[in-house]
Biopython code that builds the backbone (N, CA, C, O; Angstrom):
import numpy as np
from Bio.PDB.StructureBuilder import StructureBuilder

atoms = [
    (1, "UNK", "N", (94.345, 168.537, 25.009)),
    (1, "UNK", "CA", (94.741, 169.866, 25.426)),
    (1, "UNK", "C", (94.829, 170.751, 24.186)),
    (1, "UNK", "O", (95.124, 170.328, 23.068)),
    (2, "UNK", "N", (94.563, 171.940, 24.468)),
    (2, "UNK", "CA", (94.668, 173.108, 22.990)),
    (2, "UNK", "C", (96.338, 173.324, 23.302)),
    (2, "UNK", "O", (97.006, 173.394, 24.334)),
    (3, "UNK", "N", (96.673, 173.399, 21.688)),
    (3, "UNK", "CA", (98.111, 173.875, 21.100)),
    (3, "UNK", "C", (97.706, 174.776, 20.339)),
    (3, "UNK", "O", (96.681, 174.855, 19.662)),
    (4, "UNK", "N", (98.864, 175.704, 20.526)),
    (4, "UNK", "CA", (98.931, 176.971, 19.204)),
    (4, "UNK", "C", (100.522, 176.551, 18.310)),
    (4, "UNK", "O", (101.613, 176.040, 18.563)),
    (5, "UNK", "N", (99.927, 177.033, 17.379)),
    (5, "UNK", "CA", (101.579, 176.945, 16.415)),
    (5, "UNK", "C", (101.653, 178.300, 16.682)),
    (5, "UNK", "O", (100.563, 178.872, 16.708)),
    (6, "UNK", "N", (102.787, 179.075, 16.920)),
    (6, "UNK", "CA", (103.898, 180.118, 16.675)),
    (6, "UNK", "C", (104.606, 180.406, 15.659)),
    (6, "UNK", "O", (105.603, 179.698, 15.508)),
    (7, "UNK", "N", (104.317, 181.681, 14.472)),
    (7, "UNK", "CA", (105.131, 181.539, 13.346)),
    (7, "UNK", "C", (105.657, 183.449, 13.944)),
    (7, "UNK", "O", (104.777, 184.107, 14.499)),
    (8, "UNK", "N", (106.634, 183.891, 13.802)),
    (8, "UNK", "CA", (106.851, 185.176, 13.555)),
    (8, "UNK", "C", (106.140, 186.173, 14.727)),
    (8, "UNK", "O", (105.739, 187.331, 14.606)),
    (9, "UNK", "N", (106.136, 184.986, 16.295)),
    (9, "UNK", "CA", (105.241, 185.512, 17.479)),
    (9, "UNK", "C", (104.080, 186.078, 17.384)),
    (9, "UNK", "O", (103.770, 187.098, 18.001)),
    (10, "UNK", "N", (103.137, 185.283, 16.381)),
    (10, "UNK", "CA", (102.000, 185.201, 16.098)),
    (10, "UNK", "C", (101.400, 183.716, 15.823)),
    (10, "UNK", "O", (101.821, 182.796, 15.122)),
    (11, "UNK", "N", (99.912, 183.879, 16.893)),
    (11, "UNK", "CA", (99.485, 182.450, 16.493)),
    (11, "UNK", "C", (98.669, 182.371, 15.001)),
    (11, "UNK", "O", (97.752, 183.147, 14.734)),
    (12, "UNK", "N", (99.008, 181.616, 14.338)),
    (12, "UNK", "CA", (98.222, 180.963, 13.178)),
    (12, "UNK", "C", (97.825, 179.740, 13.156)),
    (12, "UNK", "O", (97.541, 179.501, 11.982)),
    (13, "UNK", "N", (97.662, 178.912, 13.735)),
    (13, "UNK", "CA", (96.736, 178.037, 13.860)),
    (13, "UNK", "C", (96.081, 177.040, 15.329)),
    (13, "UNK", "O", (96.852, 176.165, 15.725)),
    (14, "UNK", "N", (95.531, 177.099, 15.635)),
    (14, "UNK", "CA", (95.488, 176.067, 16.951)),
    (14, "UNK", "C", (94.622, 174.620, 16.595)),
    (14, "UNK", "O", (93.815, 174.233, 15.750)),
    (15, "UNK", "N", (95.414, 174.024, 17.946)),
    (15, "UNK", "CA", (94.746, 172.624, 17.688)),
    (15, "UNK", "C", (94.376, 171.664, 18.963)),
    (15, "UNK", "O", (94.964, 172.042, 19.976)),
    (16, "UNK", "N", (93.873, 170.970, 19.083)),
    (16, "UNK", "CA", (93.663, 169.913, 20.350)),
    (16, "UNK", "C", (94.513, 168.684, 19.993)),
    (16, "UNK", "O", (94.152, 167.949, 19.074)),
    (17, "UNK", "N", (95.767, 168.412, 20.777)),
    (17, "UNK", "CA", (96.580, 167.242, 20.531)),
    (17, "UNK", "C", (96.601, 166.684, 21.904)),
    (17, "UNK", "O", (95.979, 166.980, 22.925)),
    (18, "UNK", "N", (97.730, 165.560, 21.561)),
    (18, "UNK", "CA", (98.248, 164.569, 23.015)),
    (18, "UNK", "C", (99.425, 166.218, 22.771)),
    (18, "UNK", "O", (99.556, 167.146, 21.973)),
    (19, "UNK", "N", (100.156, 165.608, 24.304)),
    (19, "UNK", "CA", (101.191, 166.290, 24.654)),
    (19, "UNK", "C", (102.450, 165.845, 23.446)),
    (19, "UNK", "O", (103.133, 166.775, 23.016)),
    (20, "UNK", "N", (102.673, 164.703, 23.029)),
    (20, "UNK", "CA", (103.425, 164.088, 22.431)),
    (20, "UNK", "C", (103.633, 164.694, 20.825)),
    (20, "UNK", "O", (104.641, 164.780, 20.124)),
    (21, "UNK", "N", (102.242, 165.059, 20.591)),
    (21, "UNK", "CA", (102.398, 165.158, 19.490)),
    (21, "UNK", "C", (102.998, 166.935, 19.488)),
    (21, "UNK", "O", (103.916, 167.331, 18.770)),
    (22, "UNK", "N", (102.249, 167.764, 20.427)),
    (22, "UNK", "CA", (102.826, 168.940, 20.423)),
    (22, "UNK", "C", (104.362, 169.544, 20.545)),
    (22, "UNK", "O", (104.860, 170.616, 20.199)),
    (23, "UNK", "N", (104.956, 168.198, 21.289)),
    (23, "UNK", "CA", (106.285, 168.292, 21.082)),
    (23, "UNK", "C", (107.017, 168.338, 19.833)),
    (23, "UNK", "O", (107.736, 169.116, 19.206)),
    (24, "UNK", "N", (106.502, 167.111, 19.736)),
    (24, "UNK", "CA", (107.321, 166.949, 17.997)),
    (24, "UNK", "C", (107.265, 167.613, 16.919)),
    (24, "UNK", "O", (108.151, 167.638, 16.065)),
    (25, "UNK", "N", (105.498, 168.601, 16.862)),
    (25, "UNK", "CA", (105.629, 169.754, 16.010)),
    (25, "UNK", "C", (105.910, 171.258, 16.655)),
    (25, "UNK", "O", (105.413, 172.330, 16.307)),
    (26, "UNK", "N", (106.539, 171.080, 17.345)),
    (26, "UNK", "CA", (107.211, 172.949, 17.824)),
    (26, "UNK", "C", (105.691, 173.693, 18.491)),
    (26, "UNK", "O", (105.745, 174.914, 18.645)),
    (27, "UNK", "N", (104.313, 172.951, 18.894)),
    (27, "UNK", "CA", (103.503, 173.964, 19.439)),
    (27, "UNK", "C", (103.050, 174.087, 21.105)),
    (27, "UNK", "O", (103.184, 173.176, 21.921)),
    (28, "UNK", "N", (102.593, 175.184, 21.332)),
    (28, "UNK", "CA", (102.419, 175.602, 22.688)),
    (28, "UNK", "C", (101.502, 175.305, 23.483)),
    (28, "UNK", "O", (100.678, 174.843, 22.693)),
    (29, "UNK", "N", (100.964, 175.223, 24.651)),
    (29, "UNK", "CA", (100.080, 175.222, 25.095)),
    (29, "UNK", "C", (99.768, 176.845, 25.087)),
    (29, "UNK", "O", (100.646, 177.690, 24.912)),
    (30, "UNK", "N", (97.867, 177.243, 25.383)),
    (30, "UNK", "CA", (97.799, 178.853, 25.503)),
    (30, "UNK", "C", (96.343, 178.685, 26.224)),
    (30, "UNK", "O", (95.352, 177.980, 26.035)),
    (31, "UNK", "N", (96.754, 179.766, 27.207)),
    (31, "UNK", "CA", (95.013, 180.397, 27.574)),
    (31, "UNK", "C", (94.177, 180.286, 26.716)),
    (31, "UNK", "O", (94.391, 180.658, 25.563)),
    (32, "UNK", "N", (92.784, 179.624, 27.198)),
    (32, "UNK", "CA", (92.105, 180.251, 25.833)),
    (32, "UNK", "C", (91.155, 181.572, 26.188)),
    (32, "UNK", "O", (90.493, 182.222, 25.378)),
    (33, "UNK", "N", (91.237, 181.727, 27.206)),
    (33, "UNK", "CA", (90.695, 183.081, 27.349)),
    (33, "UNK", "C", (91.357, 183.785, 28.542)),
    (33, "UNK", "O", (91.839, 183.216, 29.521)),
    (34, "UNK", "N", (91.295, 185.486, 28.253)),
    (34, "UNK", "CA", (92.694, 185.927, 28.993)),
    (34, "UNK", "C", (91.428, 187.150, 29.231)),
    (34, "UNK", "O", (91.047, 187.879, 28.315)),
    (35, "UNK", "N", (90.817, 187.206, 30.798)),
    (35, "UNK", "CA", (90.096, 187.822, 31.104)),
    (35, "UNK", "C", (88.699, 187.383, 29.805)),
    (35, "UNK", "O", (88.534, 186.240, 29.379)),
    (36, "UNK", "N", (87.976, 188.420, 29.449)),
    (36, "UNK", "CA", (86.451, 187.817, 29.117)),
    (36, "UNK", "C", (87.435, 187.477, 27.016)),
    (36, "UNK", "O", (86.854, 186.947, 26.069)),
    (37, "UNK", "N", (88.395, 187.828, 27.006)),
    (37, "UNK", "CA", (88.648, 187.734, 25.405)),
    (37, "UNK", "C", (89.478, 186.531, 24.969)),
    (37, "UNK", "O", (90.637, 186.337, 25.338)),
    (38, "UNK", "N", (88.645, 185.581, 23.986)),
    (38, "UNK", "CA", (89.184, 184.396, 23.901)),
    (38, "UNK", "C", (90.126, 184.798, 22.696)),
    (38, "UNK", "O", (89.907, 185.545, 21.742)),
    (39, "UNK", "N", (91.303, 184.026, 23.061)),
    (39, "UNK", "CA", (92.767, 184.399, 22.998)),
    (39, "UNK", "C", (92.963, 183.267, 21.249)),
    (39, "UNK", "O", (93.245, 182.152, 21.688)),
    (40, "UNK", "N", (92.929, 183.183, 19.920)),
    (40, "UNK", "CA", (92.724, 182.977, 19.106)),
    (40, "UNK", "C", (93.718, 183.343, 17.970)),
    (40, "UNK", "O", (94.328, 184.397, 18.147)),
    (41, "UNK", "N", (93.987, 182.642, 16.825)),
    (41, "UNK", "CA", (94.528, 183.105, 15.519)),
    (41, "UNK", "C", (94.743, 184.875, 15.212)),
    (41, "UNK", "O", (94.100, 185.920, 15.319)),
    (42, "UNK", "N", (95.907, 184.461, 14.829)),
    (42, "UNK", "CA", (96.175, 186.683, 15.042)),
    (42, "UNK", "C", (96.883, 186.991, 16.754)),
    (42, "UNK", "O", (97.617, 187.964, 16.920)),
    (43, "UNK", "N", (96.633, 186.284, 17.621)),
    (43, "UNK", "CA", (97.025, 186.582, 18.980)),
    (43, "UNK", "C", (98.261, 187.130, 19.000)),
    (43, "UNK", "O", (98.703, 186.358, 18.149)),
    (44, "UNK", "N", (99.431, 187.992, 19.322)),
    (44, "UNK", "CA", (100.845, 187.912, 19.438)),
    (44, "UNK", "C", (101.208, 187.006, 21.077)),
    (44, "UNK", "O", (100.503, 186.827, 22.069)),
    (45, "UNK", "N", (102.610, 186.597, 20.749)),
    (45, "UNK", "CA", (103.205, 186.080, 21.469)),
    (45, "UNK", "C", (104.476, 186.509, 21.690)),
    (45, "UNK", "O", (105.337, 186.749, 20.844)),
    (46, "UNK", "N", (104.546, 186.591, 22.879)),
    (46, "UNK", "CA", (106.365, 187.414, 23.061)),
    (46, "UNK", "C", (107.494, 186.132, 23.834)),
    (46, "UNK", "O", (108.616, 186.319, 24.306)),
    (47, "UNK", "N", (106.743, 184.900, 23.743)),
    (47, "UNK", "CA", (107.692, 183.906, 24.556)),
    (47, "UNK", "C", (107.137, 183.534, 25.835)),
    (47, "UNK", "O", (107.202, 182.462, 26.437)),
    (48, "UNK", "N", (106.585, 184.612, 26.130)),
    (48, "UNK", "CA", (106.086, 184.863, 27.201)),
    (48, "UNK", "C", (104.475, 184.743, 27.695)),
    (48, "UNK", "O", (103.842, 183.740, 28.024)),
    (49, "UNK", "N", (104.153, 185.837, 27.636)),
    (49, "UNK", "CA", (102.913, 186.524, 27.199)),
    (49, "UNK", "C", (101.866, 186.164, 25.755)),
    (49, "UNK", "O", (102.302, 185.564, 24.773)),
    (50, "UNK", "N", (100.423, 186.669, 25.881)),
    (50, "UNK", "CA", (99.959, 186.682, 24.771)),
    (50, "UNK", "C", (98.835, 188.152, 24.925)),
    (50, "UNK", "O", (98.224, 188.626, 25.882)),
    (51, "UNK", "N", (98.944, 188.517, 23.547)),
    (51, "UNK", "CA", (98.513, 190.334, 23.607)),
    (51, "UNK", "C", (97.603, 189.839, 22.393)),
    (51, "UNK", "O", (97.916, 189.085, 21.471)),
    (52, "UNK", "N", (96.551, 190.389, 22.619)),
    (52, "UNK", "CA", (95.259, 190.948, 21.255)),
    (52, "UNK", "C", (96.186, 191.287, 19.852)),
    (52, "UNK", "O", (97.366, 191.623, 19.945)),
    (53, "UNK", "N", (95.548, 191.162, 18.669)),
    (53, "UNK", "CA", (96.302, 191.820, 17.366)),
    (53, "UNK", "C", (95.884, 193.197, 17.379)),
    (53, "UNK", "O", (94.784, 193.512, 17.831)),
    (54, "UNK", "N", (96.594, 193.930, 16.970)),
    (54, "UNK", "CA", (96.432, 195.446, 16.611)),
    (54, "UNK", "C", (94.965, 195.267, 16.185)),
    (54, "UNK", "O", (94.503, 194.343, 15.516)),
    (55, "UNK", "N", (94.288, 196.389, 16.728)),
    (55, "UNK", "CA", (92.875, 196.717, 15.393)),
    (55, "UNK", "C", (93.025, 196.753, 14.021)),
    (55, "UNK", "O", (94.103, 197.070, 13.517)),
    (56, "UNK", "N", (92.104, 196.474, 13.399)),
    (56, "UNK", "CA", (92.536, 196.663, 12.399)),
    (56, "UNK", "C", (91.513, 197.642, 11.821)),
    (56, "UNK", "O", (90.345, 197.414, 12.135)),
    (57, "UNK", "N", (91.767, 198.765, 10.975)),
    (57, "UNK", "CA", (90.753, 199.884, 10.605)),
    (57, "UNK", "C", (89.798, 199.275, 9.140)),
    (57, "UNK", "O", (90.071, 198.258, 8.503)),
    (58, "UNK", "N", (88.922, 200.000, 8.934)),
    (58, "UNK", "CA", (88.155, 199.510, 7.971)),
    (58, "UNK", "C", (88.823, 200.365, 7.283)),
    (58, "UNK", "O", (89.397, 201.315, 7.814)),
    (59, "UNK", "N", (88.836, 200.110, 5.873)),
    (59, "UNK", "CA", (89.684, 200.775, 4.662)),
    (59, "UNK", "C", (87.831, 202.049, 4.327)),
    (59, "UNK", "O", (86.606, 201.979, 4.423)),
    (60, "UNK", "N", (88.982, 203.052, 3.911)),
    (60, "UNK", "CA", (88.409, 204.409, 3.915)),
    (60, "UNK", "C", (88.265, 204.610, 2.369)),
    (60, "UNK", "O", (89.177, 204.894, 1.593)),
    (61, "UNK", "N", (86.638, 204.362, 2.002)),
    (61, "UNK", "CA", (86.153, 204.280, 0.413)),
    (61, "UNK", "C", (85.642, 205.657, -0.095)),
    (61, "UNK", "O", (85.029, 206.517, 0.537)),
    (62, "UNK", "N", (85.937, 205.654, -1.040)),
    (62, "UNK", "CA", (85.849, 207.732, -1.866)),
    (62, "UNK", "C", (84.728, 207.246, -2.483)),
    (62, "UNK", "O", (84.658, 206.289, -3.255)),
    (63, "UNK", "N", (83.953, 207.888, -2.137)),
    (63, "UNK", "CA", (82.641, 207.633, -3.584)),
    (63, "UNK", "C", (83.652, 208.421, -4.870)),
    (63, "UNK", "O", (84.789, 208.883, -4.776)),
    (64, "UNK", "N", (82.888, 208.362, -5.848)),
    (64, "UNK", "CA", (83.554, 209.016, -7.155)),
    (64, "UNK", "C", (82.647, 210.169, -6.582)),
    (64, "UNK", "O", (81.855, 210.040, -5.648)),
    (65, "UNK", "N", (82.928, 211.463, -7.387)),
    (65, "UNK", "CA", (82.470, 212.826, -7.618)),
    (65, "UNK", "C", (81.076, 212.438, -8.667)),
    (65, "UNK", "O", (80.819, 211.285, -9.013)),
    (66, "UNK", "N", (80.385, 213.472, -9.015)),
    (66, "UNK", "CA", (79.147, 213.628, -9.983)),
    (66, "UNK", "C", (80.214, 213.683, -11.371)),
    (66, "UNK", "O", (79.850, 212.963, -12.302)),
    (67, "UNK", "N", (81.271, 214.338, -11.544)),
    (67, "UNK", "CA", (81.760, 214.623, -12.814)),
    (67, "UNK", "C", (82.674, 213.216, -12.996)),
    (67, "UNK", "O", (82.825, 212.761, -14.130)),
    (68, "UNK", "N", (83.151, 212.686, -12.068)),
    (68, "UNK", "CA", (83.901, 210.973, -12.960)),
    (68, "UNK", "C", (83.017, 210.439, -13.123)),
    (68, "UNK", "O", (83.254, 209.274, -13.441)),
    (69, "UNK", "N", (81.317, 210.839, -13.043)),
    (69, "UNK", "CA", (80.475, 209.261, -13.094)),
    (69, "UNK", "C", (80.251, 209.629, -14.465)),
    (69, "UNK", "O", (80.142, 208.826, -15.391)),
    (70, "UNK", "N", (80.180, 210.989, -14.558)),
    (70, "UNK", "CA", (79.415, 211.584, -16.022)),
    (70, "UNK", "C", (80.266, 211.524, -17.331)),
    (70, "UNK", "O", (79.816, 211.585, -18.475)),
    (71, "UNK", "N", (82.026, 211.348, -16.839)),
    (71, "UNK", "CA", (83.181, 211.325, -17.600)),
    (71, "UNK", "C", (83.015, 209.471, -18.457)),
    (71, "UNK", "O", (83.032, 209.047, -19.613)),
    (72, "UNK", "N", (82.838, 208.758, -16.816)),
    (72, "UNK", "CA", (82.681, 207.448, -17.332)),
    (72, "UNK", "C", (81.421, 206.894, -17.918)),
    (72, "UNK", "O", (81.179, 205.873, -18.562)),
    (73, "UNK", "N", (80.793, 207.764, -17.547)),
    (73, "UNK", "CA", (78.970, 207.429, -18.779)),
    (73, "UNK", "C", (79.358, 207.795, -19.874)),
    (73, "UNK", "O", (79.191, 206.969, -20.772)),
    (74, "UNK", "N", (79.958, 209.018, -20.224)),
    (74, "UNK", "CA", (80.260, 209.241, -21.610)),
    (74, "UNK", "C", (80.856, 208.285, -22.378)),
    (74, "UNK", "O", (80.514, 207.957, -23.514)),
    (75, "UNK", "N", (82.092, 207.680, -21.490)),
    (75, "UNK", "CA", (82.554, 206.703, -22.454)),
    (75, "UNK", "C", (81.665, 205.497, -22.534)),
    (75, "UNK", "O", (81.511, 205.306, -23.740)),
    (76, "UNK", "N", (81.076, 204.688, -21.935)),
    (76, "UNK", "CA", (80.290, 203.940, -21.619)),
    (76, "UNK", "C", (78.963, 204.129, -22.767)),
    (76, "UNK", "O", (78.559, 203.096, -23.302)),
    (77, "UNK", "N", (78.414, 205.227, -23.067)),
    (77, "UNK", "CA", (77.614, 205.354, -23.852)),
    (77, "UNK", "C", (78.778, 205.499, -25.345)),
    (77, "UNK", "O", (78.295, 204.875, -26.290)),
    (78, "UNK", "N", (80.088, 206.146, -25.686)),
    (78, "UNK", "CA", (80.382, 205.882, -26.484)),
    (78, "UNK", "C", (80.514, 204.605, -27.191)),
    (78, "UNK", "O", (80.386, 204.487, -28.409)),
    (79, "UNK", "N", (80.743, 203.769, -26.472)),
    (79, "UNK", "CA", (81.570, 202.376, -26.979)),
    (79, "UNK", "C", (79.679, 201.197, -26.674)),
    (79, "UNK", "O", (79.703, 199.982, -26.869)),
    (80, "UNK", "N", (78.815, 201.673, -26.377)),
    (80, "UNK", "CA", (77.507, 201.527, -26.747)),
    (80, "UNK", "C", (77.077, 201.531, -28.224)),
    (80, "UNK", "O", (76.623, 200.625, -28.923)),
    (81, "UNK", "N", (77.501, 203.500, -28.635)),
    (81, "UNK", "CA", (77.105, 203.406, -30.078)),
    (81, "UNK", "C", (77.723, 202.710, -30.971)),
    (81, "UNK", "O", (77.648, 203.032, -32.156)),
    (82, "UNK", "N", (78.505, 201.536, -30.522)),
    (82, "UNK", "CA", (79.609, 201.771, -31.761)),
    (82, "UNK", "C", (79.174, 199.683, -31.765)),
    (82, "UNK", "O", (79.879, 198.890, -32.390)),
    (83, "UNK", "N", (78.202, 199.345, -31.120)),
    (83, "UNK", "CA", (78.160, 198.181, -30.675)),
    (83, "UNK", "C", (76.762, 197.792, -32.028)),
    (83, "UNK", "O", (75.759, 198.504, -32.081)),
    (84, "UNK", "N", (76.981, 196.511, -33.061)),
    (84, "UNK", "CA", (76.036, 196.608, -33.919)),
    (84, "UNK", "C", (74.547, 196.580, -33.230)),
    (84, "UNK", "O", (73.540, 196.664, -33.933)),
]
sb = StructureBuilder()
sb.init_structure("model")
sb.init_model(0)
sb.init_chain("A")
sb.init_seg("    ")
for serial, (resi, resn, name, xyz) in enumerate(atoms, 1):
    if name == "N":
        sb.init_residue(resn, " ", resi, " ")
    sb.init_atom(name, np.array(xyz, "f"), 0.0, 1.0, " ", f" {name:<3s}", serial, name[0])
structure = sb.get_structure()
């Protein structure tokens, strides 16, 4: 049977045990799929229930400007000339 461990009402790890053994380490039995979304590491748990993890956003990258590339070529070519 699949077990989930529960840390902080979040699953972090699952496993296929006997019943026996799931006792003795504190884990759950869980859906593994809850409608078409298989229910996995990150899952929350309320005791109860099990809910999707928040989205998570892709981190939002700045290119540099034309003038930090030209600030950091300068130095870049300084410490060039200075190389025997």
């Amino acid at each position: 049977m699949n077990y989930a461990k529960i840390e902080n009402g979040v699953i972090t790890n699952m496993i296929v045990a006997d019943a026996d053994f799931a006792a003795e380490h504190g884990l759950i039995t869980f859906p593994t799929y809850i409608g078409d979304k298989a229910v996995g590491i990150g899952w929350k748990y309320d005791g109860a229930n099990f809910t999707e993890p928040d989205p998570v956003s892709a981190p939002v990258v700045v290119a540099p400007t034309k003038e930090q590339l030209m600030v950091e070529l300068a130095a870049l070519t300084a410490k060039i000339q200075t190389l025997p």
